[in-house]
N, C-alpha and C positions, 0 to 999 in steps of 0.2 A: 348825686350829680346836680349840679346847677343848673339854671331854666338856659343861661347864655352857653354853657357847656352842653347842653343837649341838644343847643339848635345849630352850636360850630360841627359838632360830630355829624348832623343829619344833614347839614351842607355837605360836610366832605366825605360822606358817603352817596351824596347825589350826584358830586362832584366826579368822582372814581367810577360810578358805576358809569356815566354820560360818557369818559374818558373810555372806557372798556367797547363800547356803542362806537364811539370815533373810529376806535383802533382795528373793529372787527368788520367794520365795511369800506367800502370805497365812497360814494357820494350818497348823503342822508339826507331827506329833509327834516323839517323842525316838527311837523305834524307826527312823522314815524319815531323821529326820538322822544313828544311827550308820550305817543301809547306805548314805546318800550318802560319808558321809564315812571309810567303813570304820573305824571305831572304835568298842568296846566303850562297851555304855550307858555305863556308871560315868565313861570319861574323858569323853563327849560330854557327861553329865552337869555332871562340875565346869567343864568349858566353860561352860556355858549357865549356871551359878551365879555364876560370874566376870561373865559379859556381862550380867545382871540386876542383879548392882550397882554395876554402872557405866552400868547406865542403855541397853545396847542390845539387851537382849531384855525380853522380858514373858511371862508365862506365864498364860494362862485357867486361873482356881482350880478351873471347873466341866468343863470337856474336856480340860484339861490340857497342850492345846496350845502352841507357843511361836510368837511373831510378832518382828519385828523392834522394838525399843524406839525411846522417843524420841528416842536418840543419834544413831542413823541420820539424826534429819531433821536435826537440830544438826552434824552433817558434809554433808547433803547430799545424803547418797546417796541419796535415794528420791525426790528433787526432781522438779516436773513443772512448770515455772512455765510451760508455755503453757498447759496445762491447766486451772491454778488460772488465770491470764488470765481466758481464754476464760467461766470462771463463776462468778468475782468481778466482770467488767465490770459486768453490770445493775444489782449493788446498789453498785457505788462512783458508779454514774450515779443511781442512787434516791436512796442518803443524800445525795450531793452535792446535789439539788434538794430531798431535807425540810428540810435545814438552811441551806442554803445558803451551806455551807463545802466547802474543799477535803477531800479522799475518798484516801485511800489503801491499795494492799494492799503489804503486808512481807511478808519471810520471815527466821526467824529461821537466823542462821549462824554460830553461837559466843556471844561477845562484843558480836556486830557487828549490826544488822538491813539486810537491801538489800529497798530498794524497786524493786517488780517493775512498778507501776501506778499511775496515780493520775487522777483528776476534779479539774480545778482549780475553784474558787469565780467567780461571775460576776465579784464583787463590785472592784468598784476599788482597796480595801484587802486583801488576801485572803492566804494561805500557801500556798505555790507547791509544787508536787509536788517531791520530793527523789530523783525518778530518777537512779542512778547512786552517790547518795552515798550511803554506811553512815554509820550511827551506832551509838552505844553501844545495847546492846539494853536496859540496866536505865536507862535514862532517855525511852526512849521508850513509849509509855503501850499497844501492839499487841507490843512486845518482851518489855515486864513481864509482859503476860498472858501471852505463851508461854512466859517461863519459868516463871511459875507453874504448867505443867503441866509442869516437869522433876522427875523424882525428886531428892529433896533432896543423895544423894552428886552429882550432875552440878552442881547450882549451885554446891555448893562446893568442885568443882574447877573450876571457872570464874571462879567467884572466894576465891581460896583468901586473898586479901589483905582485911583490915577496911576498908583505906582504898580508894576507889573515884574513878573517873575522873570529873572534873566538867567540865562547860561554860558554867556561867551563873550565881551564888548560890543561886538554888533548887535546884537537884541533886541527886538523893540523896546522901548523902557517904560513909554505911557500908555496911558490909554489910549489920548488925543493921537497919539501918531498910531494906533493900531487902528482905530478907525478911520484915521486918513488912509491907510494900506488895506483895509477891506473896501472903503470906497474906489480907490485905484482897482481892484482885483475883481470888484461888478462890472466896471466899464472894459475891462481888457478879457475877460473871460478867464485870467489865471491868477494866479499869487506864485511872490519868488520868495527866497530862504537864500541872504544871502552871508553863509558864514554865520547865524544864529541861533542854528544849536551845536557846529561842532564848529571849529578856525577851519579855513582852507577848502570849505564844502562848500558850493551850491547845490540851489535843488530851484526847482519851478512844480506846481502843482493846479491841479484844475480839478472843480467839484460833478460828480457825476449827478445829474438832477432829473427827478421825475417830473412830470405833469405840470405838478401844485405848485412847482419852486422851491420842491424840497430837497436838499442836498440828502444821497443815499450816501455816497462812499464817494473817496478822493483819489487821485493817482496823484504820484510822486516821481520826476527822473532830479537825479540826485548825481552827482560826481564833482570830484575835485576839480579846482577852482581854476587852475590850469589847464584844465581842457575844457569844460563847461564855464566859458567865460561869459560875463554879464550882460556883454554886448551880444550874445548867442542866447540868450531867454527867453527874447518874444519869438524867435524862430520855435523853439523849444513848446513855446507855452501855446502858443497854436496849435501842434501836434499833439500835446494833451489833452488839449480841449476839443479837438476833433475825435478824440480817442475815446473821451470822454463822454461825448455824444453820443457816440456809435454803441458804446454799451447801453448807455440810457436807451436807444431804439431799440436793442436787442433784448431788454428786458421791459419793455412797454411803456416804460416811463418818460417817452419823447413830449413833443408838444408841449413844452413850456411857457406858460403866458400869464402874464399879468391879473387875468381877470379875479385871482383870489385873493383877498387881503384881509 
């Protein structure tokens, strides 16, 4: 092996094992993770300088602590999906009965969203829970909002291409307008789906988030486009995001603030 192939390998096993360190606590400081990881501040340092701009650590401006970043949940690893089950249920059973549309919770996983849950609609016309199948996360309106709380280098290594996946004429098509619609969906607290991945469907979606500003899992209410009409979404997307909220308190994850970046 090569001198330059020996020192990328011992980086990206420094790199891995600091990531394992992020993933297995809650707030670290920099002192504890050089004597985990026997390495001088300084290199543990550009570690952790690397992994904040790619989006999988975060650092408290005011403790100074570091936590695991968003990237983590966009891989995966910190996943808990019986967990979030178990206390998503009540409110995809609540929303389901105020609206009287189908109810879903996602998790975002790259590109892709997989649905973990869902409350189907009574209704004899209705949109059917999509257990099992991924879709695009930037066309589904619980995907938008979670990547609306990706630091902006991950979205655009995600999507490093202008031109984007489409399934229906409504679509998003670019980039540029996908990130104009995650910046709408920061400042309103939801994202809509309108007609984008199937004709004649809306959906409105809101991201459940912990602490850090890290989106855990999304809720979905979804129904055809004749009864959940467009001018009915922010009413709609309030109630998700109240919903949304309330799980994040009931799984500790409330208190969302700024102070990490």
């Amino acid at each position: 092996m090569r001198k330059s192939e020996a020192g990328s390998t011992v980086a990206a096993e420094r790199a891995l094992r600091l990531l394992r360190l992020l993933a297995g606590n809650g707030e670290i400081r920099l002192t504890e993770l050089s004597r985990e990881l026997g390495l001088p501040h300084s290199t543990t340092h550009r570690l952790l300088a690397t992994l904040r701009q790619e989006g999988f650590a975060l650092q408290d401006s005011v403790s100074r602590r570091y936590v695991a970043g968003p990237g983590m949940w966009e891989l995966g690893w910190l996943l808990d999906p019986h967990g979030l089950r178990l206390a998503a249920r009540p409110h995809l059973t609540a929303l389901a009965a105020e609206f009287g549309e189908s109810v879903q919770l996602v998790v975002l996983q790259g590109r892709y969203v997989e649905f973990l849950d869902g409350v189907e609609s009574d209704r004899l016309v209705k949109h059917g829970t999509r257990l099992g199948r991924p879709l695009p996360s930037h066309l589904v309106s619980a995907g938008k909002a979670m990547l609306a709380r990706l630091p902006e280098p991950m979205v655009d290594r995600l999507y490093p291409e202008e031109e984007l996946i489409t399934m229906t004429p409504a679509s998003v098509r670019t980039k540029s307008a996908l990130l104009g619609q995650l910046r709408l969906a920061r400042e309103r607290g939801y994202a809509t789906n309108i007609g984008e991945t199937e004709p004649e469907v809306c959906a409105v979606g809101a991201a459940v988030v912990d602490r850090y500003g890290r989106a855990r899992c999304g809720l979905v209410v979804a129904g055809p486009d004749n009864r959940l009409l467009p001018e009915d979404l922010p009413v709609v997307g309030e109630r998700v995001a109240d919903h949304a909220r309330l799980i994040a308190e009931e799984l500790r994850f409330a208190d969302v603030t700024d102070r990490l970046r």
